[in-house]
C-alpha positions as CSV (number, residue, x, y, z in Angstrom):
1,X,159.8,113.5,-61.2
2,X,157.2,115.8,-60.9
3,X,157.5,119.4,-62.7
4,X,156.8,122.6,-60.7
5,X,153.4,122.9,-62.3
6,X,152.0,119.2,-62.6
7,X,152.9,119.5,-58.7
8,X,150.4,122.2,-58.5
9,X,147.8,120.9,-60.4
10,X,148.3,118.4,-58.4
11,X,147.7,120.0,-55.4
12,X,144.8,121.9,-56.8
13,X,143.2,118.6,-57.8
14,X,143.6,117.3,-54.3
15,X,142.2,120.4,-52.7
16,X,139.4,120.3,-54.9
17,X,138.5,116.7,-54.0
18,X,139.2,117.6,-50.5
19,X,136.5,120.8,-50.8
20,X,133.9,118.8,-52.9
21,X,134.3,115.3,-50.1
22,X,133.3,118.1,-47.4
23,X,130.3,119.3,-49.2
24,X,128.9,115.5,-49.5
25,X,129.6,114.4,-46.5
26,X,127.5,117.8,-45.1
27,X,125.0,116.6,-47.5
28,X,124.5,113.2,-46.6
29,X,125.2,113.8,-43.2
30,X,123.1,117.1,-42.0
31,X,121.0,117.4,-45.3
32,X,121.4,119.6,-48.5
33,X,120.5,122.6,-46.8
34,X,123.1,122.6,-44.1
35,X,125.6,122.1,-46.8
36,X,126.1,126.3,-47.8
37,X,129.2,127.5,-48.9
38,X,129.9,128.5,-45.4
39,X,129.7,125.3,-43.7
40,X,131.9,123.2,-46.5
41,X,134.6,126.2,-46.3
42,X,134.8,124.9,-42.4
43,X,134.7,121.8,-43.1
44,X,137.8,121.8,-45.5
45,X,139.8,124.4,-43.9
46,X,139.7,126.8,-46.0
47,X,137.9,130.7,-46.2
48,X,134.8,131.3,-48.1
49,X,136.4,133.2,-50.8
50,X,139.0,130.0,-51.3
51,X,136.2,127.9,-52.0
52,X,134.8,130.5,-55.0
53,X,138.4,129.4,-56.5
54,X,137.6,126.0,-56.6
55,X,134.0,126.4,-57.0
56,X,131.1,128.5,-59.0
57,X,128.8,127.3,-56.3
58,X,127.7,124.8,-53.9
59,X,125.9,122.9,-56.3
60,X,128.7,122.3,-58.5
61,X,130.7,120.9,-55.2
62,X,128.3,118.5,-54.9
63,X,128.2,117.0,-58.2
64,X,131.3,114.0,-59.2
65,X,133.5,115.4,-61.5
66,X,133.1,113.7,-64.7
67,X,134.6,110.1,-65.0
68,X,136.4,111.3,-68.6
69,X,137.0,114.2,-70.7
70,X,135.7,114.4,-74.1
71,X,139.4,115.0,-74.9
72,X,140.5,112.1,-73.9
73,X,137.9,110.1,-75.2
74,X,139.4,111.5,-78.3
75,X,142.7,111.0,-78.0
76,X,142.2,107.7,-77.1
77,X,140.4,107.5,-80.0
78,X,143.0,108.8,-82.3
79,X,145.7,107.0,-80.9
80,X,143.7,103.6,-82.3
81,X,144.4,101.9,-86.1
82,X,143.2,104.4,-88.5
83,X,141.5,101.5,-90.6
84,X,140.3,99.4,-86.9
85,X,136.6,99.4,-87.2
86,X,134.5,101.5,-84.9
87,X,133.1,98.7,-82.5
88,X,136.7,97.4,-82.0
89,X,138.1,101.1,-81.7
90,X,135.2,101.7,-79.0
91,X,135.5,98.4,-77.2
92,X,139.3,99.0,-76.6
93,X,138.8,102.4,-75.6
94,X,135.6,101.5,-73.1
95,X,137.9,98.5,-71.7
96,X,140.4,101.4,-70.5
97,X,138.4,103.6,-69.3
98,X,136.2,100.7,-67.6
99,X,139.3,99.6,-65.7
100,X,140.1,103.1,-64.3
101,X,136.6,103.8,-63.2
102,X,136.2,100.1,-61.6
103,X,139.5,101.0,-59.3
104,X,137.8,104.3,-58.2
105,X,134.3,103.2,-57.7
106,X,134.9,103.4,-53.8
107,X,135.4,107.0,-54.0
108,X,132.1,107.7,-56.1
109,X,129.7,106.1,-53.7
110,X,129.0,108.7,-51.6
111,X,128.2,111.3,-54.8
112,X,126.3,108.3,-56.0
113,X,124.3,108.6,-52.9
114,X,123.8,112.2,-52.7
115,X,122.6,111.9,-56.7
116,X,120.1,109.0,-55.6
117,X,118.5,111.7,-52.7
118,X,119.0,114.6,-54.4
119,X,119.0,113.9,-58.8
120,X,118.2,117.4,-59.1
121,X,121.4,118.4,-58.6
122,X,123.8,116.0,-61.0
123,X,120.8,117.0,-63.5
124,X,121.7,120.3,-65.1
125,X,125.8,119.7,-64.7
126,X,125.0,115.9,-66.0
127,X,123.2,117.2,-69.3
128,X,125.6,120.2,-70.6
129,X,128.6,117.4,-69.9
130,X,127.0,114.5,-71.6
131,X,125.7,116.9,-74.8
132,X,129.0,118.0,-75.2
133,X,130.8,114.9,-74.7
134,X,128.7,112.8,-76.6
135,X,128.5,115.7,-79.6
136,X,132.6,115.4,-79.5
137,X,132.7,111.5,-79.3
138,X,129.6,111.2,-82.1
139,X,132.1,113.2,-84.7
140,X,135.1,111.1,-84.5
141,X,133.1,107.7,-84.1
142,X,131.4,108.6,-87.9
143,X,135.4,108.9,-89.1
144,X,136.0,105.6,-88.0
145,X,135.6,102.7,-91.0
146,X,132.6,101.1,-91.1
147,X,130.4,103.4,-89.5
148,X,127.2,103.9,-92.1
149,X,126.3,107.4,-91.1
150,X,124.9,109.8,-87.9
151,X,122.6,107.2,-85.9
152,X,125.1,104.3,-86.8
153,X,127.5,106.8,-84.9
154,X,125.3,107.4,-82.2
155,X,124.3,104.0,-81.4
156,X,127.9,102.5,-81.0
157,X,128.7,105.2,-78.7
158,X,125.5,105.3,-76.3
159,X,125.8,101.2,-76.7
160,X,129.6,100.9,-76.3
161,X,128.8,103.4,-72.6
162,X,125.7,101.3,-71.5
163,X,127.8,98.3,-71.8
164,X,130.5,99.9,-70.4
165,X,128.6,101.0,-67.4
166,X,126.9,97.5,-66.8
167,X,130.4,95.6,-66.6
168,X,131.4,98.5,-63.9
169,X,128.3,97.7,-62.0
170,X,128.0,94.3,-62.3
171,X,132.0,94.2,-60.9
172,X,131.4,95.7,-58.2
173,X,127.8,94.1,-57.0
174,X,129.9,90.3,-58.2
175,X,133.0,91.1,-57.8
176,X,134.3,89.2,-60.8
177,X,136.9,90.9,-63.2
178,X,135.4,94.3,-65.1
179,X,137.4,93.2,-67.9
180,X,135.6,89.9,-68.2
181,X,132.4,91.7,-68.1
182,X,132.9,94.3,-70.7
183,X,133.9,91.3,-72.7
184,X,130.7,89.7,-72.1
185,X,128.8,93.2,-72.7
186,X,130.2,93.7,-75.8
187,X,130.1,90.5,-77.3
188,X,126.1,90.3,-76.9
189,X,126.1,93.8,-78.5
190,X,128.4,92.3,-81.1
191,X,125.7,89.4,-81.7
192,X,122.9,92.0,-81.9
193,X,121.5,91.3,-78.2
């Protein structure tokens, strides 16, 4: 059951996805300009001043909410073997992850759209997420056993999300299992490509 607050973040979460779903659908439909903070506040139902809750701007509607926290990425991390090695550690963690993002890929089409018309708008939002997140996951990956140093670090993460990634798309364009795929991904990266 579902505690007073988890119910409103709840609630919160789903109004934000409802506000942000307006602002693309403006966007794809009528153009970027046409889609002011005005027009999405219609769209969703709510005032102007409601969306400034949810919202810094129109620009920050209109960009997916990232697909992880670093966080998470973390604490999924941590909650591996202390002595697993950093590939298997990554691999397990990726496969999670792969299998949430595969059951909403659905609902990212549309923001994948807008990013394919408009890139300048995921680019700023996309670059302060990715620095941190990658900054965070680089730190604990070099903990891990058997990880040499900084670019061994780097390399199994940016690898272990680029195979991720590939098994996600290749899912949906083949429809076969992403958990096949991210099998196959990461046993070529295992073998050295």
């Amino acid at each position: 059951m579902e505690s007073p607050q988890q119910r409103r973040d709840r609630r919160r979460a789903e109004k934000r996805r409802a506000i942000r779903m307006a602002a693309v659908r403006i966007a794809l439909d009528e153009g970027i300009e046409a889609a002011t903070v005005e027009a999405i506040s219609a769209a969703a139902d709510i005032s102007p001043r409601t969306f400034f809750n949810y919202f810094a701007s129109k620009e920050e509607a209109l960009v997916m909410e990232p697909l992880w926290r670093p966080e998470e990425l973390i604490d999924l991390l941590a909650a591996r073997p202390a002595d697993e090695p950093a590939f298997q550690s990554l691999r397990a963690v990726t496969r999670d992850l792969a299998v949430r993002i595969n059951g909403i890929w659905g609902d990212m089409k549309p923001f994948i759209e807008l990013r394919s018309r408009h890139p300048e708008l995921a680019a700023k939002a996309r670059a302060a997420d990715e620095t941190k997140l990658m900054d965070t996951v680089f730190e604990v990956v070099r903990s891990r056993p058997g990880v040499t140093g900084r670019i061994h670090a780097r390399v199994l993460v940016i690898a272990s999300f680029g195979a991720t990634i590939s098994a996600i798309q290749e899912s949906q364009e083949s429809g076969e299992p992403v958990e096949r795929l991210l099998d196959e991904a990461f046993a070529l990266l295992e073998k050295g490509l």
